[in-house]
C-alpha positions in Angstrom: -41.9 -21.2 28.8 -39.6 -17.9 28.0 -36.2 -19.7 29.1 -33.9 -18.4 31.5 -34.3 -14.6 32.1 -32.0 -12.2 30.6 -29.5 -10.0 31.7 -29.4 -6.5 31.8 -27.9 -4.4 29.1 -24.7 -3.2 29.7 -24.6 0.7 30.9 -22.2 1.6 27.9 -24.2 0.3 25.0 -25.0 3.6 22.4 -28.5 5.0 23.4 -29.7 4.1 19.8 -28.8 0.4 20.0 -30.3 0.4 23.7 -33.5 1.2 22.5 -33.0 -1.4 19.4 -32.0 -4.4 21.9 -35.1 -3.2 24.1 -37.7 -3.6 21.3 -35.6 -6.8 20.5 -36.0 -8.5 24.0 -40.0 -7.6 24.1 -40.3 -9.2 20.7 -38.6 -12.1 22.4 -40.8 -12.4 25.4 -44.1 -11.5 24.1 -43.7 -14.7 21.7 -42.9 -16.7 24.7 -39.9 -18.8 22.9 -36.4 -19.5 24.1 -33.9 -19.2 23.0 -33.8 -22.6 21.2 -36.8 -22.2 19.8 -36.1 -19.2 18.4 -32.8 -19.6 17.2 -34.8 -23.1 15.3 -38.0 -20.7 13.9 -35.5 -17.8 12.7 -33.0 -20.0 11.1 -30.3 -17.9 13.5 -28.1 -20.0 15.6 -28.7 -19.5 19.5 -25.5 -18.3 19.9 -26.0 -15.5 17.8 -29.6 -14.9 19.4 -27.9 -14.5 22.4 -25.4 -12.1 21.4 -27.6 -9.4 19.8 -30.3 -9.9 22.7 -27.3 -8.7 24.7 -27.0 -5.4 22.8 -22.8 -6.7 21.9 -23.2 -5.4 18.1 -25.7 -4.4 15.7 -27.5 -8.0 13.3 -27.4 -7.5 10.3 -30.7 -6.7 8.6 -32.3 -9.6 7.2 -31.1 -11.1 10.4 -33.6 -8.9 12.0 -36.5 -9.5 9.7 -35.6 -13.2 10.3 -36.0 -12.8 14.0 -38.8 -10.6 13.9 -41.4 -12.9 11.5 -40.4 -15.8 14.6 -41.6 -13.6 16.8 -44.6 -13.0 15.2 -44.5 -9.7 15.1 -44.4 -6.7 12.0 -41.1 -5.9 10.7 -41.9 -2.4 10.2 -41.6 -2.2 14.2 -37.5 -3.6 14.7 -36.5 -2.3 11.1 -36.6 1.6 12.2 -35.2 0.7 15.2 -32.5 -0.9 13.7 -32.1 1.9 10.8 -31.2 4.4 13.8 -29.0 2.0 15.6 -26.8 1.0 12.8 -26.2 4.9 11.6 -25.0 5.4 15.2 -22.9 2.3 14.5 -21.5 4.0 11.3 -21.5 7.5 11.7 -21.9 8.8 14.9 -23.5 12.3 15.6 -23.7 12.6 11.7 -27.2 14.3 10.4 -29.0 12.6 7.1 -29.9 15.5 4.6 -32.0 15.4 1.9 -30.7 16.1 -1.5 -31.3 19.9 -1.1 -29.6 20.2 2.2 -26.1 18.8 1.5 -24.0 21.3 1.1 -20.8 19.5 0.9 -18.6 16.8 -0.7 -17.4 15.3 2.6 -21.8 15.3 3.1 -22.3 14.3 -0.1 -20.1 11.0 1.2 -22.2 10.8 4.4 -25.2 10.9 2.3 -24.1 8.3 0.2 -23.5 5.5 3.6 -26.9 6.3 4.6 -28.0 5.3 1.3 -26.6 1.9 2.1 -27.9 1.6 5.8 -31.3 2.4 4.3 -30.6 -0.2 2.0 -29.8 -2.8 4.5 -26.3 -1.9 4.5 -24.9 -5.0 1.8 -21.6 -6.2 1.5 -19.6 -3.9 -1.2 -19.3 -6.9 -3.1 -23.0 -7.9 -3.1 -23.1 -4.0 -4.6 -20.6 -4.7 -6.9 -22.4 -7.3 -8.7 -25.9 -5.6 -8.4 -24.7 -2.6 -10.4 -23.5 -5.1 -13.1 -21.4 -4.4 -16.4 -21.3 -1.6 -18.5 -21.5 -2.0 -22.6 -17.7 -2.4 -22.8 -18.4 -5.5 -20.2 -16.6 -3.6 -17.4 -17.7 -3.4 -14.1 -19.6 0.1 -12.7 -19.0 -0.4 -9.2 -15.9 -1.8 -8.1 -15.9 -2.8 -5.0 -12.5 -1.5 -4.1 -13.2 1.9 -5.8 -16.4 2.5 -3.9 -14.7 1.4 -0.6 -12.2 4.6 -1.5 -14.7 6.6 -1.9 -16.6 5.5 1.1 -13.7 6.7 3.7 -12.8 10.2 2.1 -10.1 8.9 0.0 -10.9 9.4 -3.8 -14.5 11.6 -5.2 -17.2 9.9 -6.0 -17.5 10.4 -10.1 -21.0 11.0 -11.3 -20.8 7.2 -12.8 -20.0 5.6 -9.8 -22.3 7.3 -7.9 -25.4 6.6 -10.7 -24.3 2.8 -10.4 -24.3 2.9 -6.6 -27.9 4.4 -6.7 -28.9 1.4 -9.3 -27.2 -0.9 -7.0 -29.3 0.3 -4.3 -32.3 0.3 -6.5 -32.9 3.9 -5.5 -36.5 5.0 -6.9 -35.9 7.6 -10.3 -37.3 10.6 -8.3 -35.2 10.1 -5.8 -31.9 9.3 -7.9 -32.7 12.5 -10.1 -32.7 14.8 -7.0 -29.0 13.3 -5.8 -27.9 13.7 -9.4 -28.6 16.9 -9.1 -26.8 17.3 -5.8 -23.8 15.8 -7.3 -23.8 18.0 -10.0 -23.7 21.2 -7.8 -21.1 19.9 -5.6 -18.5 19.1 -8.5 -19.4 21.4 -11.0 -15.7 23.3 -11.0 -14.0 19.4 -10.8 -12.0 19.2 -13.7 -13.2 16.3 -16.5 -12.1 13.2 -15.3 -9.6 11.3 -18.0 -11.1 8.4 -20.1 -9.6 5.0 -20.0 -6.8 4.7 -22.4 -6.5 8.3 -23.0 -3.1 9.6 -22.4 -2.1 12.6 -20.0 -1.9 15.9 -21.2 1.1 17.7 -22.0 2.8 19.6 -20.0 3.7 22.8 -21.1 5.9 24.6 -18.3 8.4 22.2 -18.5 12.1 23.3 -17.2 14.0 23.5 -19.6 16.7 20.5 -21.0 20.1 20.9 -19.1 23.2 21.7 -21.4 26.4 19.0 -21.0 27.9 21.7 -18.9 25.6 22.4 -16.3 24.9 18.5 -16.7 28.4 18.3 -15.9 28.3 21.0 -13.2 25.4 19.2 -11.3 27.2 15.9 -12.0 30.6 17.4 -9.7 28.6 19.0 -7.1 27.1 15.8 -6.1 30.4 13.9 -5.9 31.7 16.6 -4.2 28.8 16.1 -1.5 29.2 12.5 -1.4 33.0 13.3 -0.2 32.0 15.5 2.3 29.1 13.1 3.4 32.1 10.2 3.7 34.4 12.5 4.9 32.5 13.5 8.1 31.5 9.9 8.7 34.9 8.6 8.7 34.5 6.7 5.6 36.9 8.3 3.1 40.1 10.0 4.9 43.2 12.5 3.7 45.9 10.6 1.8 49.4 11.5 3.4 52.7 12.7 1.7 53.6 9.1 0.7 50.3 8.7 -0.9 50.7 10.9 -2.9 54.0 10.8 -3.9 53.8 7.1 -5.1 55.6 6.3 -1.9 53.3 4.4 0.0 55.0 1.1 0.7 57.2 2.8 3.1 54.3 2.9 5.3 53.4 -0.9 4.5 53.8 -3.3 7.1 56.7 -5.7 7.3 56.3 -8.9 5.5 55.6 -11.6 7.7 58.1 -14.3 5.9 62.1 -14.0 7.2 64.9 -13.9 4.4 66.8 -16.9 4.6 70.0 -16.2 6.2 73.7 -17.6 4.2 77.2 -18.4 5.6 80.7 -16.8 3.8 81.3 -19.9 2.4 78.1 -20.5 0.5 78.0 -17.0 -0.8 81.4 -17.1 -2.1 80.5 -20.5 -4.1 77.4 -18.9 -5.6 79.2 -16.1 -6.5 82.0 -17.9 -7.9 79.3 -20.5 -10.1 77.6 -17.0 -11.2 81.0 -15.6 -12.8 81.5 -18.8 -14.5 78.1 -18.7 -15.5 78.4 -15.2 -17.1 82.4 -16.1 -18.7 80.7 -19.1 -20.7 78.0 -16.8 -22.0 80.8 -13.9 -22.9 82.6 -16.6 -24.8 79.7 -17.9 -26.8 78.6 -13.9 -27.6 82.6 -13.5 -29.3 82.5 -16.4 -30.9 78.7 -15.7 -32.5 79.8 -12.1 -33.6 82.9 -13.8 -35.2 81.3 -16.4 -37.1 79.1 -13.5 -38.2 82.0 -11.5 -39.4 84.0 -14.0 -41.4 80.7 -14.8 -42.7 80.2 -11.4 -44.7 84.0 -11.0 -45.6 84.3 -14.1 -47.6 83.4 -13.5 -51.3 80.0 -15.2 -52.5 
């Protein structure tokens, strides 16, 4: 018993994967299984069975294989299927050239994810550790490098792109050809800088400012920064009291009131300060006259 019939495929699933979800679903019901049973035989959960048999994304390869042994059926017959869906996945309306067709670095690129889809399309990490270590123990194919290089944004180097090949286990023949591909393509690409190695020099350097055009520079920016505060209100002209030393006049009054005396008690403070200042004169005379008498008298 097939199991409850299936649905069509959606009208806006990619021609490629149409086809790929139609060989799928006849694997499907020529082995009679439902989905249960095939989701227990394949060691896929019926869930996921479900979702690729209703052409919603592309399985991943051994997925397919998986699905396709349950079935009973050859693997050679979903695996080119699945080949041209996933490259529509990837890279849509792009052409895979031989070796002796790519005329191009951006190609070269293109070539190099069809390298991967053929593959079975692995994880970049799985990659990463297939390509292993070099004799210095460092790692040929980072997985955050190749990613780069993958969307346009760095060059592949010809010992990244020998490791992705190895990674891939890419036949010699085969990896000799793309060698020599990458070789055309960057053959005017400056040598890349070893690890460790310092830049080169620089020889059109402008020349070292003097302490007066140092100087120079160093006033024409302050001047600028005025301006710049000027026109936004945070610096403003100083006036005529500013600049005279004068600008307390324009201070605010004080807040606290001066106390406020009668006749009377002004009189008596005046009259204690005079009395004050008399005792004081009198102890100054009599000082200076000790002080006379003092060197007169004969030692």
């Amino acid at each position: 018993m097939a199991g409850r019939p299936l649905s069509p495929i959606p009208a806006s699933t990619p021609p490629k994967l149409r086809a790929f979800v139609q060989r799928l679903r006849d694997a499907k019901e020529g082995s009679g299984k439902t989905f249960a049973a095939l989701a227990k035989d394949s060691g896929v959960s019926e869930r996921a069975v479900g979702r690729y048999l209703g052409g919603e994304a592309v399985p991943r390869l051994e997925t397919v294989r998986a699905i396709t042994r349950a079935c009973g059926r050859k693997e050679d017959d979903l695996v080119r299927a699945w080949y041209a869906a996933k490259a529509e996945e990837v890279l849509p309306g792009a052409l895979n050239v031989g070796p002796e067709r790519v005329a191009s670095r951006a190609q070269l690129v293109e070539s190099m994810i069809f390298m991967r889809i053929e593959g079975g399309y692995p994880p970049l990490h799985q990659l990463e550790k297939k390509a292993g270590r070099d004799e210095n123990g460092e790692t040929r194919l980072p997985h955050s490098t190749l990613h780069q290089v993958l969307h346009g944004q760095i060059p592949p180097t010809e010992r990244l792109f020998t490791a992705f090949m190895d990674a891939l286990s890419m036949p010699a023949a085969s990896r000799r050809h793309w060698l020599d591909a990458h070789r055309r393509l960057f053959a005017d690409a400056p040598a890349r800088r070893a690890w460790g190695q310092p830049p080169p020099v620089v020889r059109d350097e402008p020349p070292a400012l003097t302490s007066y055009e140092a100087a120079d520079r160093a006033l024409l920016r302050l001047e600028q920064d005025e301006d710049i505060k000027r026109k936004t209100g945070q610096l403003k002209e100083p006036d005529d009291y500013e600049i005279l030393g004068l600008g307390y006049l324009n201070a605010p009054a004080p807040d606290f009131l001066w106390p406020e005396y009668d006749d009377e008690e002004v009189a008596a403070r005046e009259a204690e300060a005079a009395a004050r200042l008399s005792v004081q004169q009198r102890v100054d005379l009599r000082e200076k006259l000790r002080a006379m008498i003092d060197r007169s008298e004969p030692g």
